[in-house]
Structures are given as C-alpha cells and as structure tokens.
C-alpha positions in Angstrom: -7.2 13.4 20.4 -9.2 10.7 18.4 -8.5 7.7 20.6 -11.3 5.3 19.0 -9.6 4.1 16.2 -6.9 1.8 17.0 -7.6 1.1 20.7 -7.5 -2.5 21.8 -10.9 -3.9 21.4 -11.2 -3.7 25.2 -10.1 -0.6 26.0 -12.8 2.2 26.7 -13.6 4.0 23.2 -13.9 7.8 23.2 -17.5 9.2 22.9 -19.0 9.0 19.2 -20.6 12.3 19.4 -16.6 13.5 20.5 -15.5 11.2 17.4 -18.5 13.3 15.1 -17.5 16.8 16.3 -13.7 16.3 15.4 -14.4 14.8 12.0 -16.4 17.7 11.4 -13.9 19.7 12.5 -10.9 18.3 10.8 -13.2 18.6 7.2 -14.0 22.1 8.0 -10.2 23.2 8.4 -9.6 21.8 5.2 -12.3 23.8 3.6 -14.5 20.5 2.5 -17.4 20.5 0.6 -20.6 19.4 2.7 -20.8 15.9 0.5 -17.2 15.3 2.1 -18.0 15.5 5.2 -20.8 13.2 4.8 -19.3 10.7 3.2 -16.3 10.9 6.5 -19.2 10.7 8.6 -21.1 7.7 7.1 -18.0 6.0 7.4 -17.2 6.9 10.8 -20.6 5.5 11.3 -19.8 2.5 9.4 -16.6 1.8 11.9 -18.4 2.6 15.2 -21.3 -0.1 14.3 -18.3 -2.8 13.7 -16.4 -4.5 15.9 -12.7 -5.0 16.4 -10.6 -8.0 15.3 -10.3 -10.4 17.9 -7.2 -12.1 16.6 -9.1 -15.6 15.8 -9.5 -14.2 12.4 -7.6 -16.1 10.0 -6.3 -12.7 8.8 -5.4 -11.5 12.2 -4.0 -14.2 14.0 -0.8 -14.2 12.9 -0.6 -10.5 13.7 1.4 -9.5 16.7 -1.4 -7.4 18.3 0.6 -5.9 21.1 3.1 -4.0 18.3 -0.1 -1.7 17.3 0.1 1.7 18.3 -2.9 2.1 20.9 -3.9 5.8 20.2 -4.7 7.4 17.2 -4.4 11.4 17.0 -6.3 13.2 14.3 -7.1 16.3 16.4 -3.9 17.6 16.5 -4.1 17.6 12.0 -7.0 20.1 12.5 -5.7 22.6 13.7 -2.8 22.6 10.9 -5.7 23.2 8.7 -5.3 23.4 4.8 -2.1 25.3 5.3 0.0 27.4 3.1 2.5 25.5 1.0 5.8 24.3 3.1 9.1 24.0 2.2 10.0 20.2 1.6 12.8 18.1 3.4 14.9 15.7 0.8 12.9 12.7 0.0 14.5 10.1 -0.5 12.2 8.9 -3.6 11.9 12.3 -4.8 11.9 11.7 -8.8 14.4 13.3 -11.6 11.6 13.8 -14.0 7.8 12.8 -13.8 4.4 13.7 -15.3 3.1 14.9 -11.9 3.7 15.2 -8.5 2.0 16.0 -5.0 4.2 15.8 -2.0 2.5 16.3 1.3 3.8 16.4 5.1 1.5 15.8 7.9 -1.4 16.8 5.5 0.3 19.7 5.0 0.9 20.6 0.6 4.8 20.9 0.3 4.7 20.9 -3.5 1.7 20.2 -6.5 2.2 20.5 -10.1 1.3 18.7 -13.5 3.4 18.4 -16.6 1.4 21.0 -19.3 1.0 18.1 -21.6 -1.0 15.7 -19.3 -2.8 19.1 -18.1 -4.0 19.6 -21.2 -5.1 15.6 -21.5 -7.3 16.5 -18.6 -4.9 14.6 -16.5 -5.7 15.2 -12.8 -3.0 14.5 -9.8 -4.5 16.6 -6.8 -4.3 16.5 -2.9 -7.8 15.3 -1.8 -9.5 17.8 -0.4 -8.4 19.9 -2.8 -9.8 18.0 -5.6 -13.0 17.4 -3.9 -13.6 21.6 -4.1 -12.2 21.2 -7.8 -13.7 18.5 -9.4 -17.1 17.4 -6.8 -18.7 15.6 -9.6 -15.9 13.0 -10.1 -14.8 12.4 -6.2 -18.8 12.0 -5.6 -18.7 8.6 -8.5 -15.5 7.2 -7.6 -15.0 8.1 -4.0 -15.7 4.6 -2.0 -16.9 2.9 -5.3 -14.7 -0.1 -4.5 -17.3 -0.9 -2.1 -17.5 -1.0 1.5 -15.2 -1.2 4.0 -13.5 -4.3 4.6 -12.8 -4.2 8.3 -13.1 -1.5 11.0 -9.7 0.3 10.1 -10.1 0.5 6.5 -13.9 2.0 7.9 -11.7 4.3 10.3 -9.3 5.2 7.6 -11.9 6.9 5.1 -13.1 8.9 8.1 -10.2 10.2 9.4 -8.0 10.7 6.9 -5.6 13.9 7.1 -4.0 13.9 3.5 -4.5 11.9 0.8 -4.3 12.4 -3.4 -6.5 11.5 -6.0 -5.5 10.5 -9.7 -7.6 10.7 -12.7 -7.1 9.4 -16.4 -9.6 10.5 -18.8 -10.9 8.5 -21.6 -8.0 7.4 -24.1 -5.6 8.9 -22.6 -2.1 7.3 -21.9 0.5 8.8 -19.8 3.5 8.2 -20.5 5.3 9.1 -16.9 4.6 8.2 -14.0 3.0 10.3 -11.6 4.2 10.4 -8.3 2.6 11.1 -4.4 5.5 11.7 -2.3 4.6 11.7 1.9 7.2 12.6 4.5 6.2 11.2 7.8 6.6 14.4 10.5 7.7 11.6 13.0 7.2 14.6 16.0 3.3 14.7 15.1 2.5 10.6 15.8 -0.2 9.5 13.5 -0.8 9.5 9.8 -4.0 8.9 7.8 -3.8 8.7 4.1 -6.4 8.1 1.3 -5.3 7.6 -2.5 -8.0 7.1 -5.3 -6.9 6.5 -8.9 -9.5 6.3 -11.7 -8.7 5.3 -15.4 -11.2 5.7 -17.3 -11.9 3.2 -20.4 -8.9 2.7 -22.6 -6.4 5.0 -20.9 -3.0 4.5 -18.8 -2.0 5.3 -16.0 0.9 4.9 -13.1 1.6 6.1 -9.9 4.5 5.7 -7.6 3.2 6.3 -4.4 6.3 6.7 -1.7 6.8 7.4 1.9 9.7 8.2 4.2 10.3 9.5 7.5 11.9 13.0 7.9 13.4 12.0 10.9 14.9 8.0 10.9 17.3 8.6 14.0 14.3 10.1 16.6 13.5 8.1 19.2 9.9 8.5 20.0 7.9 7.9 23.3 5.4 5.9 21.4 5.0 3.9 18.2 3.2 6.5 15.8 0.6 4.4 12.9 0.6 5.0 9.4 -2.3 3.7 7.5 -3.5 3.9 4.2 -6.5 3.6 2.4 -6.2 3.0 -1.6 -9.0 2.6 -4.3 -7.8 1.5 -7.7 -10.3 1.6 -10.7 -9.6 0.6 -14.0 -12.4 1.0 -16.4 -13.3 -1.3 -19.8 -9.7 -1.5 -21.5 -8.0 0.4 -19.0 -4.2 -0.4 -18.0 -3.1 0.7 -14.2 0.0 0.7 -12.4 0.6 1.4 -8.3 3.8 0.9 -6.9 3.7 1.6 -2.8 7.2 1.6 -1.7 7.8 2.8 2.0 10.7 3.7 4.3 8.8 5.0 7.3 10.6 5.2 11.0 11.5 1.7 13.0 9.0 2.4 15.8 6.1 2.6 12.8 3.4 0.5 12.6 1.9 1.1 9.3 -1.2 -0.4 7.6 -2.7 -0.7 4.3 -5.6 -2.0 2.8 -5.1 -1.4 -1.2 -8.5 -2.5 -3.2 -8.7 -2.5 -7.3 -11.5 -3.0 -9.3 -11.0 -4.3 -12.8 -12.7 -3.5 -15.6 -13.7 -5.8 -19.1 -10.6 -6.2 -20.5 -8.4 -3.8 -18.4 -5.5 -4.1 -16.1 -4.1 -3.2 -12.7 -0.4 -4.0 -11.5 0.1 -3.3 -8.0 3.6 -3.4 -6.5 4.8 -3.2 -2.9 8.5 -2.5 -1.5 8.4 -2.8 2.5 12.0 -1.5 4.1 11.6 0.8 7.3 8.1 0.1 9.7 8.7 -2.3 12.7 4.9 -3.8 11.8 3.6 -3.8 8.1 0.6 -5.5 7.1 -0.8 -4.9 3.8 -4.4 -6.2 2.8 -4.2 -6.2 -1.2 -8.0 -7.4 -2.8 -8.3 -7.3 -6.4 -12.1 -7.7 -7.5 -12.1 -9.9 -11.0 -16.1 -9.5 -11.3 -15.8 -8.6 -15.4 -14.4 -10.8 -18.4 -11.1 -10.6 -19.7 -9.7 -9.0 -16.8 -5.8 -9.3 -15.7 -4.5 -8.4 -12.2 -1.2 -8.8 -10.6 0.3 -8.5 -7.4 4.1 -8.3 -6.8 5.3 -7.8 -3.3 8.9 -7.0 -2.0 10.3 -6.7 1.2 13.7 -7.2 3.2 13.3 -7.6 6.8 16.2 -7.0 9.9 15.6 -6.8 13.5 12.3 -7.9 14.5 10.5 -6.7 11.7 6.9 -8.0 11.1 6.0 -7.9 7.7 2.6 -8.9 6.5 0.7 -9.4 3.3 -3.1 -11.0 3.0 -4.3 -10.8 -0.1 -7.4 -12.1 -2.1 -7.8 -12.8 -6.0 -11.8 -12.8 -6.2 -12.8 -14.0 -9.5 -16.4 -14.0 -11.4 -15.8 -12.6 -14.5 -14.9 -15.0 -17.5 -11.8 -15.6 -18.5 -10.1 -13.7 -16.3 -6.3 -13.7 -14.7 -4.7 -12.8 -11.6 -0.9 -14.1 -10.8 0.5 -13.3 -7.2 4.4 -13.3 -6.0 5.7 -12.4 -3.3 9.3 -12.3 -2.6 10.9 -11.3 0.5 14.4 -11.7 2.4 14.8 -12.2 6.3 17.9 -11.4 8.8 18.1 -11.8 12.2 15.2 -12.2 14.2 12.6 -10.4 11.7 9.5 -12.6 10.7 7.3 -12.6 7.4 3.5 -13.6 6.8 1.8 -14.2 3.3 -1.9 -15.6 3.2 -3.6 -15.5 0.3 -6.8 -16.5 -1.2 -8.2 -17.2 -4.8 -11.7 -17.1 -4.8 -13.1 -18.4 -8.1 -17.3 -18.2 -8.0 -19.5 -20.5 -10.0 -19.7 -18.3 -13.1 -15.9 -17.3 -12.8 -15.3 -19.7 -15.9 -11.9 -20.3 -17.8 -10.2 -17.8 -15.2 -6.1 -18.4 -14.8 -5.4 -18.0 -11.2 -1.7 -18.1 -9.7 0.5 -17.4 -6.5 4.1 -17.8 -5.6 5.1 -17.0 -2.0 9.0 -17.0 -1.7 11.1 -16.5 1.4 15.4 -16.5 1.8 16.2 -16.4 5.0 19.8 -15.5 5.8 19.9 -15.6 10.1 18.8 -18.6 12.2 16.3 -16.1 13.9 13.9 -15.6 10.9 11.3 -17.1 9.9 8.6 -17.1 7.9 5.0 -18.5 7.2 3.2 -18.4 3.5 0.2 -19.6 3.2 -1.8 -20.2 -0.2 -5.4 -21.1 -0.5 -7.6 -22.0 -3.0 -11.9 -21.6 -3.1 -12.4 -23.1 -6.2 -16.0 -23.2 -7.1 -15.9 -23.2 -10.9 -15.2 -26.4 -13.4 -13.1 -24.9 -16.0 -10.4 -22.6 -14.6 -6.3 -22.9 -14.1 -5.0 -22.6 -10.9 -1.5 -22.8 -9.0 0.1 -22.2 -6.1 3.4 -22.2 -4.6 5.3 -21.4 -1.4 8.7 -22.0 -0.1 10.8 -21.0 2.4 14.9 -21.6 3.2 18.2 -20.3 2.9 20.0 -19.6 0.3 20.9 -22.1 -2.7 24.1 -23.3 -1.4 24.8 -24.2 -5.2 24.5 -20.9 -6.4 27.0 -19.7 -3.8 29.0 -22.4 -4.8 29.1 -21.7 -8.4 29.8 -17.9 -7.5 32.6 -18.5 -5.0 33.9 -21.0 -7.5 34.7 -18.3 -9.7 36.5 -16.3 -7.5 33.9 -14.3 -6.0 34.2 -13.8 -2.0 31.2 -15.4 0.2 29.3 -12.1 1.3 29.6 -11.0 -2.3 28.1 -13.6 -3.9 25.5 -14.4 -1.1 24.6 -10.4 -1.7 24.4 -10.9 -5.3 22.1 -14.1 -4.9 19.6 -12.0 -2.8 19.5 -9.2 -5.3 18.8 -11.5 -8.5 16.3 -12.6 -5.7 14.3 -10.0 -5.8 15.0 -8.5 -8.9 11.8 -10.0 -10.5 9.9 -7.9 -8.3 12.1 -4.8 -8.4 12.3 -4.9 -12.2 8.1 -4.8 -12.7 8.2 -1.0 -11.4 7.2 1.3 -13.9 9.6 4.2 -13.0 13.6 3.3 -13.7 14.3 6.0 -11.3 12.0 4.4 -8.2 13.9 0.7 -9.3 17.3 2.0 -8.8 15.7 3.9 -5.6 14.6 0.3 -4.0 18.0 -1.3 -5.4 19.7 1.2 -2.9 17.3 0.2 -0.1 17.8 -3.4 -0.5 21.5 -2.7 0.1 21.0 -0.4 3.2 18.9 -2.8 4.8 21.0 -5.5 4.0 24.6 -3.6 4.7 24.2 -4.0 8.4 25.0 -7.6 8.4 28.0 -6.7 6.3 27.5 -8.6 3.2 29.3 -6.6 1.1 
C-alpha cells in the first residue's frame, strides 16, 4: 500500500525507495514503455521534494482537512495488471451514440472503440498506457507540457495514476461527436488515480464528456476511498476544445481535481463541471492565457445536500493580447451542505486589451447552508476589461410569487426556479444526451427534500 500520498502532513510518510519500487511496479504490470516510467518517477520525485498544504494557504484554508481520506492505495492496482477486457456495469452516463468511447473500472479496460470515420481522421481516444505503447512520439510532447505540477497531489497524481485516457485531434480536423471517458468507481477497491490528456492540434475540434459513477452508491465503506484527477487540456493555434467533467461518485468520496488548459493563438477551451455525489469535492481549474486572441471559459455546476463540501479555485492567468476568459459558477445548497468559490484573474504587464470576467452564484434553499465566493483581481496591465460578481441568498421570493400566482403549487415552482437556475450551465454541454443526464441528477439530488 502507497501511504505517502495523501497522509496528513504530519503523519510518518512511507519510505521513498518503497514509493520507487511500487511505481515501477504498477508501470511494469501495465506493460509501459521505459520513458513512462520515467516520467512517473520524475514526478514522484517532484512530490516527495514538496511539502504538504498546511491549511494557511489561501487555497486550502477553507478546506475541511479532516474529510480527506488519509491513505492512498495504488499497490493493490498492480496486481490487477493491464487486464483482459471486463464486462461493464450500467453507467449511468453511458451515451446513445458518440464518436468514441473508453470506459475503464479500477484501471481495468471494460470497453474501447472509435467511430470508423474519426479513425480514419487519425482521431485517437485510447486508455493511457495503452497509447503510450501505440503512439510514444505524441505522449512524449504533450505528456506534462502544461507545465509542472501545481501542488504535491497534482505531483502525486501523475505518478500514481492507475487509469487514465488520452485524446488526440489532428490538424484540421473537427469532430463532430463527442467522445466520451466513462469510469465506474469499484467502491470495494478504495482509491482511484486518473490522468486525462487531450491535444487539438491547430485548427481542429474537439469534445469530451468525461464521466464518473460509483458501481456501488448504497455500500457502506470502513473508510472514505479518494478519487483524484489529473487533466491536461491543449488547444493549439485556432484550435476549439470542449471538457465537460460531470461526476456521481459514492457519499463517503473525497474526490480531487486539478484540470489545467493551455490556449493557443486564437483557439478555445470550454471546460464544464457538474458536481452531484462526493462528500468533499475540490476542483482546481487554471487556464494559461499566455498567447493573443485566446478565449477560455469556465462553467461550473453543482447541487449540494447533506454536508457536502463542494470546492472550486480557479485562476484566469492572462499575458497574451487581447485575450478572454469569463467564469460562472452556479451552484444550489440544502441542508447543512456548504460551497467555496475563489478565484483569481491574473492579468501580467504585457496581457493588454484582455476581457476578464467571473460570476459566482449561490441559492440556498435550507437555513443550514451556506456558502462563501470569493473573486479577486491582479490586475497589472493598463488597458484590459474586467468584472466580477458574487452573490449568495435564497431564492427570488418574486419569482415564486409570480409562479404561485399563476396557479403553480410552492415546491413546484421553487423546483422550477432552481432548474432555470442552473440551466445556463447545464445548457453549455456539448452532448444533448449528457444535459438531459445532469437534468436527471439535479432532480435526484434535489427529490429528497420533496420539492416536487
């Protein structure tokens, strides 16, 4: 068992040489080429020569600390090994019709293919390690080119991941469906480790819905398993990219992301988040604005119940000229669930004429809930547009009013508020299938206080 990786920072760490030897070992059962294992080791390096959060951090400190899962166990995935194909449990995001598909449980391949037409593009949708054999020369460029880690679990995560997909667009092309990752968390094997890379390369599209669920919601488990996720989004010169993480994972869950996308001259990436099932969710969203003409978005969706944390820190980091980023997050509270946004533009001195935006929007519906948004500017440039915006309250007692006016009972119309809520969000998903998927969940999650 790896216990490093999310112990608290003063608990005893587990031996880096014993840390080396089951990295090695967990890239050798999946059959990985020596440059692989290299770059898992540099990075394990990378984590072991950092040190933990402390919780002053202004990223960290509104973080419940003693909701994180205090083990994390990748031995256990190497002895599954690159395993024959399984057979797949329903997912509940599984698609009707898509462009491509990999669907992977516990690291383990439950299905892979690729519509012939995006084959023959040169489209790629592959697990990981498997492309990594298939295609070295492109995992070697893009592979970490995002940069380096940003803290020690993001440094943790490109070590040990267990499964993971990579996406790749070439030049020009545009494909029309989405592709789609699908990961069923094995709630009986604790601890997941995922690792997503999507290159488009100059002037081509691409989206992919990437979507998680439990196998198992009803298990009670003797300790809270993590989920994170490490994801690297490159868009080239011209280049238009879409990611949509949408999650359901098990209550006891704490799941963490850090999603980072690097924009090309003129090119795109729209990343959008739907948070419904882990106890503790923290996302980290950067989006590196370093070339001109460059447009980014951020749209972020969540409905909380129970004591749900749910986190997003985010950073708009602008240098290119002429640039835009815009940032909204909606989200909707019940009982005693609780909500932090902080975000940061960051506009450097040659990061003229950018248009920088965010919008941090709460409902909540119980007295228990609460939530805390928190927008911040760095503005070091003359000649740029900037806003931001954050609010938090119940909901519009005129808009019930106007509803109930018309005949339309209380819970109804106070569930049909929340759902033109967040429909902004909902609506910006590529895939129709995956928005009527997230209408459903906003339903289930909001069913048990029986506004219906």
């Amino acid at each position: 068992m790896i216990q490093a990786a999310l112990d608290a920072p003063v608990a005893a760490e587990t031996k880096p040489d014993d840390l080396r030897a089951q990295v090695s070992s967990l890239s050798r059962s999946k059959g990985e080429p020596d440059w692989l294992l290299a770059f898992r080791l540099a990075n394990l390096e990378h984590a072991l020569g950092m040190e933990w959060w402390t919780g002053q951090e202004e990223s960290w400190r509104r973080t419940p600390r003693e909701r994180l899962p205090r083990r994390a166990r990748v031995g256990r995935i190497a002895a599954l090994g690159n395993s024959a194909e399984i057979t797949a449990p329903p997912h509940v995001f599984a698609p009707h019709a898509h462009a491509g598909l990999v669907h992977q449980i516990d690291g383990r391949v439950a299905s892979s293919d690729l519509a012939a037409r995006a084959a023959a593009d040169g489209v790629i949708i592959q697990p990981l390690s498997v492309a990594a054999r298939q295609h070295p020369g492109l995992l070697q460029e893009w592979l970490g080119a995002v940069g380096p880690p940003l803290d020690r679990y993001d440094a943790f995560g490109r070590a040990l991941w267990t499964q993971g997909v990579f996406v790749y667009a070439p030049r020009g092309v545009v494909v029309d469906e989405s592709l789609f990752y699908l990961v069923t968390q094995d709630v009986s094997q604790g601890d997941h480790w995922h690792y997503t890379l999507i290159v488009a390369e100059r002037e081509s599209q691409v989206s992919l819905i990437d979507a998680g669920d439990a196998n198992d919601r009803s298990a009670v488990l003797d300790e809270s398993p993590l989920i994170h996720a490490s994801v690297e989004l490159i868009a080239q010169d011209g280049a238009h990219l879409q990611f949509a993480s949408v999650q359901r994972w098990h209550r006891q869950t704490a799941a963490i992301s850090t999603t980072r996308g690097r924009v090309g001259r003129d090119a795109s990436i729209r990343v959008t988040t739907a948070a419904f099932g882990a106890d503790l969710d923290k996302q980290r969203i950067d989006m590196d604005m370093s070339q001109s003409g460059g447009f980014a978005e951020i749209r972020g969706l969540f409905v909380g119940d129970g004591k749900q944390h749910i986190e997003h820190v985010t950073t708009q980091h602008h240098k290119g000229v002429g640039a835009t980023s815009d940032l909204l997050i909606r989200g909707v509270l019940t009982d005693d669930s609780q909500a932090v946004q902080y975000g940061l533009i960051r506009i450097e001195p040659e990061g003229q004429k950018t248009n920088a935006h965010q919008t941090m929007r709460n409902l909540l519906l119980d007295d228990g809930a609460g939530a805390d948004p928190i927008p911040m500017l760095e503005i070091e440039a003359d000649d740029v547009k900037c806003s931001h915006a954050a609010a938090v309250g119940p909901v519009d007692p005129d808009q019930l009013f106007y509803l109930q006016a018309r005949g339309i009972p209380p819970r109804v119309a106070e569930r049909m508020v929340v759902r033109g809520f967040l429909s902004e969000i909902a609506d910006g998903v590529a895939d129709e299938h995956m928005r009527e998927v997230i209408d459903e969940l906003v339903e289930i999650q909001l069913d048990p206080k029986g506004v219906s």
